[in-house]
KOLLOZA-894065 format. One record per atom (N, C-alpha, C): residue in three letters; x, y, z. Coordinates in steps of 0.1 Angstrom, whole numbers, plus 2048, in hexadecimal, padded with zeros to 3 digits. Layout:
<sites>
AlaXYZ
...
</sites>
This chain:
<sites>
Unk4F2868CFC
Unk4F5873CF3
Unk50187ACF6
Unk50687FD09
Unk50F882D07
Unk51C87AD04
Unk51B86DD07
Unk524866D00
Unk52D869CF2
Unk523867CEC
Unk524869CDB
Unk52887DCDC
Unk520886CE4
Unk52B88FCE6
Unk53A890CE5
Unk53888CCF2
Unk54688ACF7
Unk55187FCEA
Unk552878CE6
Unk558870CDF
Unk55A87CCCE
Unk54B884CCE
Unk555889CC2
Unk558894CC1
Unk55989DCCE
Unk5648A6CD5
Unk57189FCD5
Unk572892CD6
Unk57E88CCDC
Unk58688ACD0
Unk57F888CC6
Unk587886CB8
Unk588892CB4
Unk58489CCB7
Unk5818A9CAF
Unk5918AFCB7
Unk5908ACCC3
Unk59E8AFCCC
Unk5AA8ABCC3
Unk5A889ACC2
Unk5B3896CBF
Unk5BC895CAF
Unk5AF89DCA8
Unk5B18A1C9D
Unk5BB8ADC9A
Unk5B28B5CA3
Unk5BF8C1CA2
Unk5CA8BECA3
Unk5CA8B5CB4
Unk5D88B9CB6
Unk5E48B0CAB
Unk5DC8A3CA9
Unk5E68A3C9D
Unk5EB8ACC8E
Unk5DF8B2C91
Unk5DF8B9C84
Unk5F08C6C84
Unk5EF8C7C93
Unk5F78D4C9B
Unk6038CCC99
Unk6048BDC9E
Unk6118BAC9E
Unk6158B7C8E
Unk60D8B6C84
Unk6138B4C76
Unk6178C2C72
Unk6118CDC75
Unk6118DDC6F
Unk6238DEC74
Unk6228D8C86
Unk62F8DDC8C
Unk6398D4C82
Unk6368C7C7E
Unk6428BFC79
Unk6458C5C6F
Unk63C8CDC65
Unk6408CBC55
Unk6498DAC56
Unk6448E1C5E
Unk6508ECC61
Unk65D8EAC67
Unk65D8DDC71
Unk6698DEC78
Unk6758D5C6B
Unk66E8CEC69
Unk6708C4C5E
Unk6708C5C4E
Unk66B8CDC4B
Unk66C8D5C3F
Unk6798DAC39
Unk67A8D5C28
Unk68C8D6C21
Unk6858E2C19
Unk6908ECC1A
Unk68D8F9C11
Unk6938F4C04
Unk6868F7BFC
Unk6888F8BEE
Unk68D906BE6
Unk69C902BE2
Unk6A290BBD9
Unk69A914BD0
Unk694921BCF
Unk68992ABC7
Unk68D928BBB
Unk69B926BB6
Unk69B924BAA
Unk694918BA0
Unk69490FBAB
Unk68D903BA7
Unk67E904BA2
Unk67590DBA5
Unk668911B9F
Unk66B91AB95
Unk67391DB96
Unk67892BB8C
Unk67C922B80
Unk68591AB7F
Unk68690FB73
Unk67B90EB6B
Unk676903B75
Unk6678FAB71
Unk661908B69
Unk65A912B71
Unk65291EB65
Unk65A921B59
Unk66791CB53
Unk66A923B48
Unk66C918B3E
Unk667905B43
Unk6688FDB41
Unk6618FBB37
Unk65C8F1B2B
Unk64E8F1B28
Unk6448EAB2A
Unk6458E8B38
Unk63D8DDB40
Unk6388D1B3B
Unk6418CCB32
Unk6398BCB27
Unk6398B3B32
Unk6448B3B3A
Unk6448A7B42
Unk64889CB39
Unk65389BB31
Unk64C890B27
Unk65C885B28
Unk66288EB31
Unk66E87FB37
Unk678884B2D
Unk67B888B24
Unk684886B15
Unk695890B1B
Unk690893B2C
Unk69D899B2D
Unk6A4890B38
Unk699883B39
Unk6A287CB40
Unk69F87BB55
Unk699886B55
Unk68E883B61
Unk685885B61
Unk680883B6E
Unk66B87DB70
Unk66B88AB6F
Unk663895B64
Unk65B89EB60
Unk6698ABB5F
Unk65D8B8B60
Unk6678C2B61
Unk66F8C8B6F
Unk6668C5B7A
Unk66A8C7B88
Unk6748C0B8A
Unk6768B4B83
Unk6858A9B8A
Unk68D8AEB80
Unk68B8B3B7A
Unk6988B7B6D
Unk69C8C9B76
Unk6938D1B78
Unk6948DFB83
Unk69B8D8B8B
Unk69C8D0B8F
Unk6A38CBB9E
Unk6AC8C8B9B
Unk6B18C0B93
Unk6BC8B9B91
Unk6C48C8B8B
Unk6C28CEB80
Unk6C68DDB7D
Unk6D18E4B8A
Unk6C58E5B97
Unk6C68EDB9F
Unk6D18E9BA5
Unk6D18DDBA8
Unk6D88D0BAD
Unk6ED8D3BA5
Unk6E78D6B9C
Unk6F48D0B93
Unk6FA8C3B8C
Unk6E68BEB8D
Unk6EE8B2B88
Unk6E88AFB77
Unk6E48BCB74
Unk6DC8B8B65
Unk6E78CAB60
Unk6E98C8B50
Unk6EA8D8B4E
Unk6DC8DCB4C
Unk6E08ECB49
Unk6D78F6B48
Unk6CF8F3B37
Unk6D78EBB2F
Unk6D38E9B21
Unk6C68DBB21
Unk6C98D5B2B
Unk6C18C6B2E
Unk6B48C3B28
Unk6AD8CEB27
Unk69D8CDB1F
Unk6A08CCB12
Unk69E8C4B0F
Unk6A28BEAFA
Unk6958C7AF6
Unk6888C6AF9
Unk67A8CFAF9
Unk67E8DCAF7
Unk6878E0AFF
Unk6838F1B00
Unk6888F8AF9
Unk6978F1AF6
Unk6A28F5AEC
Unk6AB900AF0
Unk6B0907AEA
Unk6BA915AEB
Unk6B2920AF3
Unk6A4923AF0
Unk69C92EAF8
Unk69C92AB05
Unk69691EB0D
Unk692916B16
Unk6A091AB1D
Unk6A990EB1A
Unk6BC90FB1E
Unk6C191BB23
Unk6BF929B1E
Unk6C5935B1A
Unk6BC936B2B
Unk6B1937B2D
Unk6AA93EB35
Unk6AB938B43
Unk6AF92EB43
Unk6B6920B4E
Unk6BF925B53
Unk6C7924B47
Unk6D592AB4D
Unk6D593CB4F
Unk6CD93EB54
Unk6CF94FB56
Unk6C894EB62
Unk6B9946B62
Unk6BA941B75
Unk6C893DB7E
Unk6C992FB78
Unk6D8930B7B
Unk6E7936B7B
Unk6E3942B75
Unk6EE94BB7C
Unk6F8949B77
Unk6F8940B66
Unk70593AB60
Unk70693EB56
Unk710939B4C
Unk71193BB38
Unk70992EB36
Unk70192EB2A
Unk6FF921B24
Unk6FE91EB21
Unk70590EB21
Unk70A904B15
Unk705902B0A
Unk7098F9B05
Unk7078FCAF2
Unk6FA8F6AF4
Unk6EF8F2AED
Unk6E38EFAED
Unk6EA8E0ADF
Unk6E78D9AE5
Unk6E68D0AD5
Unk6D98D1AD0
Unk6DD8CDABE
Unk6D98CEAB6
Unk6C78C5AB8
Unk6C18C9AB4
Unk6AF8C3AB9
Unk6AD8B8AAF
Unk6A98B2AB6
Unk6A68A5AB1
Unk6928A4AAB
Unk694897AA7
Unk685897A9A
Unk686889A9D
Unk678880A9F
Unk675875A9A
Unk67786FA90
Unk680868A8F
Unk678860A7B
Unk674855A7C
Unk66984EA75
Unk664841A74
Unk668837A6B
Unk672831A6D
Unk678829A5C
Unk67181FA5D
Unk666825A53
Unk663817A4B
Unk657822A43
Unk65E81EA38
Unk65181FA2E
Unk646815A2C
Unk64680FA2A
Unk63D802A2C
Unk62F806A2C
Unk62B810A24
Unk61B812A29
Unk60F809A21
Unk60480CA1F
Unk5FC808A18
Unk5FE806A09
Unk5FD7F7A03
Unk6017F69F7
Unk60C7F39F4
Unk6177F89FF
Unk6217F39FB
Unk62B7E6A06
Unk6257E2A13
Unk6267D8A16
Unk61E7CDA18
Unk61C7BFA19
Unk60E7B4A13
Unk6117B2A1E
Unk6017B0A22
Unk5FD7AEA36
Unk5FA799A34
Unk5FD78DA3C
Unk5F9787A3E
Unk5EB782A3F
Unk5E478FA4A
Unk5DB789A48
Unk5D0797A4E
Unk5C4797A52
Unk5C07A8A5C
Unk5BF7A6A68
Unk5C47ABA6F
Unk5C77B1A7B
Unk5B97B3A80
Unk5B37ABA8C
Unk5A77AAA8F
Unk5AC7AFAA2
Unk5B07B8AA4
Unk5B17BCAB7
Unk5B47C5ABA
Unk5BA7CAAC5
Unk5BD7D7ACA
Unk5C87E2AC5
Unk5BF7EAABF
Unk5C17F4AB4
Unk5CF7FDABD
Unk5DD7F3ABE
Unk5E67FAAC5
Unk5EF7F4AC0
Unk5FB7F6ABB
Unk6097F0AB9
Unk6107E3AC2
Unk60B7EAACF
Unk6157E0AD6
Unk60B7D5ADC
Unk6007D5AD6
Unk5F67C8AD9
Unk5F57C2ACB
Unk5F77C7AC1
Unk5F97C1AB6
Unk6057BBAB4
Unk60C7BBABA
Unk6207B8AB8
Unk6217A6AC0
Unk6157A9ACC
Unk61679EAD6
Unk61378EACF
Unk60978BAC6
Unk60F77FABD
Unk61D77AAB8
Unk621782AB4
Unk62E787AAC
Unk63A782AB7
Unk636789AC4
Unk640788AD3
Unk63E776AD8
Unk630775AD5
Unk62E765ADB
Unk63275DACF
Unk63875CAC4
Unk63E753AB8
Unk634751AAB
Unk62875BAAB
Unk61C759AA6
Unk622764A96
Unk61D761A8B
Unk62176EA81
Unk619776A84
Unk61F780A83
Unk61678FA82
Unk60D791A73
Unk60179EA77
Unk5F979DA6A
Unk6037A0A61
Unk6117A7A5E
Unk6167AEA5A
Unk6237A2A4F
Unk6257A3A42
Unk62E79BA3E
Unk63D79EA44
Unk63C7AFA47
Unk6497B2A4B
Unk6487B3A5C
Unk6537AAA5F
Unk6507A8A6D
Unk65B7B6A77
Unk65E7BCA6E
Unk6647CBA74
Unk65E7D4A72
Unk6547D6A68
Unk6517E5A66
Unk6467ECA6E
Unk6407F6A69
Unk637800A70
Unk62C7F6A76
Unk6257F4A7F
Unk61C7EEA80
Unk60D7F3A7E
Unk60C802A7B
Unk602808A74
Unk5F780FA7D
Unk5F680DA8A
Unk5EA80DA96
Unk5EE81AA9C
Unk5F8823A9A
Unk5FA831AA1
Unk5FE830AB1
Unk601829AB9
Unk603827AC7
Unk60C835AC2
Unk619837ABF
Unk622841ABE
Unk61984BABC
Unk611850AB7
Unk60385BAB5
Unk5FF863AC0
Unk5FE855AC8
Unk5F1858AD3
Unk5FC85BAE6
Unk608856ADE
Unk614859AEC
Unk619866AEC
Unk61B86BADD
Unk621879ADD
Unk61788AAE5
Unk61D88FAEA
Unk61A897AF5
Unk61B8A5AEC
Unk6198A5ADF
Unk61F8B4ADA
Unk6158B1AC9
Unk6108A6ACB
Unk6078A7ABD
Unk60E8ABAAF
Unk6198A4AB5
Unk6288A2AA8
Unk62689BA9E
Unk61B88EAA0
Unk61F881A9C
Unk60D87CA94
Unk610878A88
Unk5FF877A86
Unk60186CA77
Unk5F4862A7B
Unk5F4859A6E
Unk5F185BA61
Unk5F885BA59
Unk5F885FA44
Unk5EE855A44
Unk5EC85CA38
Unk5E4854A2D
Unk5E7844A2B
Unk5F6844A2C
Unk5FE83AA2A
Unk5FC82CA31
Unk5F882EA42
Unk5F3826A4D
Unk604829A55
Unk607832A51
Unk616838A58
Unk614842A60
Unk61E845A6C
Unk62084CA70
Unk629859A6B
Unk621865A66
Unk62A86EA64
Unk62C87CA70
Unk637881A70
Unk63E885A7A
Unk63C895A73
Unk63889CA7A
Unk6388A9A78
Unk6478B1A82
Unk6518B4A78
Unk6598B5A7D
Unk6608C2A83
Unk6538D1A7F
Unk6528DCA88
Unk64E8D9A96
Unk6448CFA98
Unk6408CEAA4
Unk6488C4AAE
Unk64A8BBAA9
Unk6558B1AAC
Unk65F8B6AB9
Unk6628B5AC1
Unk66D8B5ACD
Unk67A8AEAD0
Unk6768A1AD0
Unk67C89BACC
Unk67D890ADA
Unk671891AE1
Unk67088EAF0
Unk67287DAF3
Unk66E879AE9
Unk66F866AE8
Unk66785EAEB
Unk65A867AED
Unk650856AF1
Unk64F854AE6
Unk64D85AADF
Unk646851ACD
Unk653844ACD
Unk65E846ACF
Unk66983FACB
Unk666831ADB
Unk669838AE6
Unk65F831AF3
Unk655822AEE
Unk64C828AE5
Unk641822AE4
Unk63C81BAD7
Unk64781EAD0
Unk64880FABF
Unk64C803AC8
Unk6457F8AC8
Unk6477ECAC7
Unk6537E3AC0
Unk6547EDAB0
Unk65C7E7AA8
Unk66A7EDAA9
Unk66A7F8AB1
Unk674801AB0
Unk67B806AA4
Unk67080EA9A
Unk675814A92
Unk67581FA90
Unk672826A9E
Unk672835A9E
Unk680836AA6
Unk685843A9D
Unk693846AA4
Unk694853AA6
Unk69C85EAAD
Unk69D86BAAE
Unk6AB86CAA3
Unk6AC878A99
Unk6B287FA94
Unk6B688DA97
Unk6C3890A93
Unk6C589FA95
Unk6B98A2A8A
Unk6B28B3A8C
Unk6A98B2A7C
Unk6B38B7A76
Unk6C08B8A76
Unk6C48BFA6A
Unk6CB8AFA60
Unk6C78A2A61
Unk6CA897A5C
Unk6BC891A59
Unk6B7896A49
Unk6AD891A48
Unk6AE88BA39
Unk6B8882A38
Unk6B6877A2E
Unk6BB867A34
Unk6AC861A35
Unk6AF855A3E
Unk6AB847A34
Unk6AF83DA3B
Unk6A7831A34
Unk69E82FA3A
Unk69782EA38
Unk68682AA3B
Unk68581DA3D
Unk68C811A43
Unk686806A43
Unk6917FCA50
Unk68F7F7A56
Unk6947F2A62
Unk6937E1A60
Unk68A7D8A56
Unk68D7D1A4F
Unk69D7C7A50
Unk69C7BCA58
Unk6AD7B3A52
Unk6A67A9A4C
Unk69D7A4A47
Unk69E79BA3F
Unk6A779DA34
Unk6AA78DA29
Unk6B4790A21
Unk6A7797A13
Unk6B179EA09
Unk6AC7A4A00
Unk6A379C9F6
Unk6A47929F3
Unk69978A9EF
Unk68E7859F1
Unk68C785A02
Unk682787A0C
Unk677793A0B
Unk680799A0A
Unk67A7AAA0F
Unk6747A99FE
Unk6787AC9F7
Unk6707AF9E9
Unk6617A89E6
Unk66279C9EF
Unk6547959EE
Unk64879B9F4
Unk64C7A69FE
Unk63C7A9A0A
Unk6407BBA06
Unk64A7C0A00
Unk64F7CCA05
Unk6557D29F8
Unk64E7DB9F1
Unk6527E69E4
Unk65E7EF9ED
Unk65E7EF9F4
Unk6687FDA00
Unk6747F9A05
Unk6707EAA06
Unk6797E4A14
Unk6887E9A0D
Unk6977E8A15
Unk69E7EBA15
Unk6A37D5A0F
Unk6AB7D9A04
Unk6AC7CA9FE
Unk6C07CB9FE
Unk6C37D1A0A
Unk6CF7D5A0B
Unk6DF7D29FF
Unk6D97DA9F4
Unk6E17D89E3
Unk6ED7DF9E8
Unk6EF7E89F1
Unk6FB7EE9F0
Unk6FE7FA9E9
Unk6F67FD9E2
Unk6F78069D4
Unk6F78149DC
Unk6EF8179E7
Unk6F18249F0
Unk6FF8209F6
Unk70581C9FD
Unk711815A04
Unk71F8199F4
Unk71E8119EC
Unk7268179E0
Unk7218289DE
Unk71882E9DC
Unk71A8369D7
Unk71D8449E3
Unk7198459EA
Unk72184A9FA
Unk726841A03
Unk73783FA00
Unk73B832A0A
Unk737836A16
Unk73B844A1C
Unk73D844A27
Unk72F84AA2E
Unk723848A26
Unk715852A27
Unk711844A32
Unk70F838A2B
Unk70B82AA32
Unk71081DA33
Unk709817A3A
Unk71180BA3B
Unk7097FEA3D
Unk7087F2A38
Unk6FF7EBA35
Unk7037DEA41
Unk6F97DAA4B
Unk6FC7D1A56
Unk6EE7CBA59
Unk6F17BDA58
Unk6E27B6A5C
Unk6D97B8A4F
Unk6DE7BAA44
Unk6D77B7A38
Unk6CF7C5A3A
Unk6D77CDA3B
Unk6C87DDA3E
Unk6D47E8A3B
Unk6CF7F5A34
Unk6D97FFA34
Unk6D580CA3C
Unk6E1810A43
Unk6E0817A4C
Unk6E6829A48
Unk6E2834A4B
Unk6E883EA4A
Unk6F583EA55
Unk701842A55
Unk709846A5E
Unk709853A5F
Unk701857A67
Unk6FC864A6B
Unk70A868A6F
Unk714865A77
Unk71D86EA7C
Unk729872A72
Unk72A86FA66
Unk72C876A5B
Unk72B87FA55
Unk731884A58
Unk72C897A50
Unk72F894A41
Unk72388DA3A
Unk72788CA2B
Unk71488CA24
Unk71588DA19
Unk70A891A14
Unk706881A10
Unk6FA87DA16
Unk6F686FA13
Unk6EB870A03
Unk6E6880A03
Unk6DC87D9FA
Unk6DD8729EB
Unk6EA8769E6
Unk6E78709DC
Unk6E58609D9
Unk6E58589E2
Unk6E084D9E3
Unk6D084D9E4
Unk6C88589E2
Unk6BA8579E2
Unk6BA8529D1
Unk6BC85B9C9
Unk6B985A9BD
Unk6BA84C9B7
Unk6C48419BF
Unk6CD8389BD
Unk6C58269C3
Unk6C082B9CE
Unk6B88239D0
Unk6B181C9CA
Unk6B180F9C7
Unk6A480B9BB
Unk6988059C1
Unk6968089D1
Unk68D7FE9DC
Unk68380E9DC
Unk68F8189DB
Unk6898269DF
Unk6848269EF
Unk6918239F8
Unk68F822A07
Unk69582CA0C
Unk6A2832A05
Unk6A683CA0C
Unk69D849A08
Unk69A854A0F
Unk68F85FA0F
Unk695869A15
Unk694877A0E
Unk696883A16
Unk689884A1E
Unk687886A2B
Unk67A887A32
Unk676893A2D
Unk67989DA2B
Unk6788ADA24
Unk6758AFA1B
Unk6788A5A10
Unk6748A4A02
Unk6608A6A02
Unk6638AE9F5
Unk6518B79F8
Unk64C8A49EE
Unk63E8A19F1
Unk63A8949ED
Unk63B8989E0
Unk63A8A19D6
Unk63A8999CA
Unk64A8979C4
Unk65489C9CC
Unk65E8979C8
Unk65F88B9CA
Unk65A88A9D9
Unk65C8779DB
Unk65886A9D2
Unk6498729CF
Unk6448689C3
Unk6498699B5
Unk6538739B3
Unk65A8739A8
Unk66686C9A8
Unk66A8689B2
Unk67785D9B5
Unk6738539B9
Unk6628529B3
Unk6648429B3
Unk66583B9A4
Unk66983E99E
Unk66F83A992
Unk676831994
Unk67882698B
Unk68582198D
Unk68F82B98C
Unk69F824994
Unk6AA831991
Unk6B0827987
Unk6BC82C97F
Unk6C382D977
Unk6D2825980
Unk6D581C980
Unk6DE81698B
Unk6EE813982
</sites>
């Protein structure tokens, strides 16, 4: 019995004293953390959600602190966030760019793209895509567009992102940040970040040639050029697909009306205008 005493006095000794020698190391040994650096992080909006480029809001505080991120670096927080950063840090500050928005090109929803065949597995995008990756056809005729399952749904951190009626993802674009997992987490990569103040896009990511596309796809982009003519400098047609040239300060809209696939879309446009331009247009 005293054995078994003695032995767990002996650990109970040698407990401490290690314990004594880690208390003495983490003090002797211990890096002072800059106070501004918690002072950051509280004015942060704690998403954690990467979109500024480091692991959460603490490595973005740090790097801040550091000098190796600006005071504007949170795309999340915006101008208020920025402003309050830079007054921790003791500086002016910089311009905030313009906020960015999700968009999902592809219209392609229910009814208007023809599926192969049903989709019988794991109710996810990037497990549905994996046929498709091994040489296999997807359920889908269009082998670019939406793939319908919400993975981009269920990644977004701000309940920005939610499935239409459509089998689409639509983007709520007050909530929106602009943080990038939804974009992260398409398979097909048809989610892209926009300034929001550029909200007439093509909706379709689609290069098959235009005689292709009209067989599975009322939406598809059948690359006529007719938007491309009628704003030269709005788009530009490559890989059989038309593209906005966003860095054009020029008004793209009137190529909506013009469209006869009806792919180009103001995202803003209230729905029953949209269903009013689906008319044939007048070309």
């Amino acid at each position: 019995m005293s054995s078994l005493v003695n032995a767990i006095v002996s650990l109970g000794v040698i407990g401490l004293l290690f314990g004594a020698l880690l208390a003495f190391a983490s003090r002797v040994f211990a890096v002072p953390q800059d106070p501004r650096v918690e002072q950051i992080v509280d004015v942060l909006p704690k998403a954690n959600c990467g979109a500024c480029g480091y692991p959460g809001c603490s490595g973005l505080a740090d790097a801040i602190v550091k000098g190796n991120a600006p005071t504007e670096a949170c795309p999340v927080g915006g101008a208020s966030v920025a402003a309050l950063v830079a007054k921790i840090m003791g500086v002016a500050g910089g311009d905030v760019a313009e906020r960015k928005v999700a968009v999902v090109h592809c219209g392609g929803g229910t009814g208007k793209v023809s599926h192969r065949h049903e989709y019988e597995g794991i109710t996810d995008c990037r497990a549905a895509i994996i046929p498709q990756i091994a040489g296999r056809l997807g359920h889908t005729q269009c082998s670019y567009g939406c793939l319908g399952f919400g993975t981009c749904t269920v990644v977004c951190p701000f309940d920005a992102i939610h499935m239409g009626p459509e089998g689409l993802p639509v983007v709520d674009r007050e909530k929106c940040t602009g943080c990038g997992k939804c974009v992260i987490a398409c398979p097909r990569n048809i989610i892209e970040l926009h300034e929001v103040s550029k909200t007439v896009h093509v909706l379709c990511r689609n290069k098959d040639r235009g005689a292709a596309v009209r067989k599975y796809c009322t939406v598809g982009c059948i690359a006529c050029r007719i938007c491309a003519r009628t704003v030269p400098d709005g788009y530009v047609i490559a890989d059989n697909l038309a593209s906005v040239i966003y860095t054009n300060d020029v008004d793209v809209s009137p190529a909506i009306a013009k469209c006869p696939t009806h792919t180009i879309v103001d995202v803003t446009a209230p729905v029953e205008t949209a269903v009013a331009a689906d008319k044939p247009a007048n070309n």
